[in-house]
C-alpha positions as CSV (number, residue, x, y, z in Angstrom):
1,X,0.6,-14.5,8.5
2,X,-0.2,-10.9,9.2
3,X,-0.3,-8.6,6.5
4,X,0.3,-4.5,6.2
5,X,-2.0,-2.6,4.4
6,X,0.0,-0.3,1.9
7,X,-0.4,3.4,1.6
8,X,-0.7,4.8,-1.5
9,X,1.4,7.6,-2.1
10,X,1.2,10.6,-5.0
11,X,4.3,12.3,-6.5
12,X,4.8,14.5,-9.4
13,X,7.1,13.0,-11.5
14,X,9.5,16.2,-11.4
15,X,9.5,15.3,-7.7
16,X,10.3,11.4,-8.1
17,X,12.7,12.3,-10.5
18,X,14.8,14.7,-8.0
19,X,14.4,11.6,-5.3
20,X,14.6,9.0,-7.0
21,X,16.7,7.1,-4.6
22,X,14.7,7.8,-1.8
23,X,11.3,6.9,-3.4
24,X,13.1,3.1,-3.9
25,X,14.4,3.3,-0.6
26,X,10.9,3.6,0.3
27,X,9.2,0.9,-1.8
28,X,11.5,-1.6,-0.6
29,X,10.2,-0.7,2.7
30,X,6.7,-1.5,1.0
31,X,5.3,1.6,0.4
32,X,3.7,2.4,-3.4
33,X,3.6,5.8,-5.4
34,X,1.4,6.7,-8.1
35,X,3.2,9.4,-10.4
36,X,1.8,12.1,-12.0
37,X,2.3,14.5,-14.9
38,X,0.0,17.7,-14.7
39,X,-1.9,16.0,-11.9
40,X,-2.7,13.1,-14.1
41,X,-1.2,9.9,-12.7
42,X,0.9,7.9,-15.6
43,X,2.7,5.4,-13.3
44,X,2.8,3.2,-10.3
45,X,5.9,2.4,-8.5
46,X,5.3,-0.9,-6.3
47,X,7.7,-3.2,-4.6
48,X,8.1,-6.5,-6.3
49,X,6.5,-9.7,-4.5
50,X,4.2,-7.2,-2.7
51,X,5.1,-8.0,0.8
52,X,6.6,-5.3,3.3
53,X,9.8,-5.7,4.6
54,X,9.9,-4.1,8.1
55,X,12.9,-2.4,9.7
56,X,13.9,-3.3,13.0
57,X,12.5,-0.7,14.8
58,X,9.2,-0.6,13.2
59,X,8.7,-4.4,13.9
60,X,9.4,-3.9,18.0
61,X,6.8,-1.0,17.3
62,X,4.5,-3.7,15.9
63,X,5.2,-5.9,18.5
64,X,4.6,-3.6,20.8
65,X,1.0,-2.4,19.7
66,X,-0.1,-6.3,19.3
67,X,0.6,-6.7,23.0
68,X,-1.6,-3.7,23.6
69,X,-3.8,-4.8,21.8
70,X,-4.0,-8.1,23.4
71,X,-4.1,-6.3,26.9
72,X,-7.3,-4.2,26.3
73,X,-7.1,-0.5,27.6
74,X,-8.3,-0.1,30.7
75,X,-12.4,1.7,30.1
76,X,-13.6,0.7,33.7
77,X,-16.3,-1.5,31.9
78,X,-15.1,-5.1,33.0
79,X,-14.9,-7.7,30.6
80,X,-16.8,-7.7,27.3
81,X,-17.4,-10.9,25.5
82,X,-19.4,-11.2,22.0
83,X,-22.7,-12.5,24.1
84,X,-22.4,-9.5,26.2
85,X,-22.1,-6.9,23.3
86,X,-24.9,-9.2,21.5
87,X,-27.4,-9.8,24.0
88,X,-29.9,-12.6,22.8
């Protein structure tokens, strides 16, 4: 099971209030908000169950950076294991 770490976001609650609709869109996408009144935060908006649900697109994109990262980039400096990068 692979999990996302969340980002933590800040809004004024003037602001969450005007976009209300699009901060929940946004939570049940995952993402959290802290609120704040006067720069003090007073509230935390978090999805319930606490796992991200990914769109469509952003799980091919996730797909897509796994492969890469199962490829390597190509540093011209030949295979690395742990031994090499340790060396006793």
């Amino acid at each position: 099971m692979c999990y996302i770490m969340r980002m933590t976001k800040t809004v004024t609650l003037r602001d969450a209030n005007q976009q209300f609709a699009r901060c929940i869109r946004e939570v049940e996408a995952g993402e959290e908000f802290v609120i704040t009144r006067n720069g003090t935060p007073v509230a935390r908006l978090v999805p319930i169950g606490g796992r991200r649900v990914l769109t469509e697109k952003q799980q091919a994109a996730l797909e897509l950076l796994r492969e890469a990262m199962r490829e390597g980039l190509p540093i011209g400096a030949g295979k690395l294991d742990r031994d090499a990068l340790h060396e006793r």
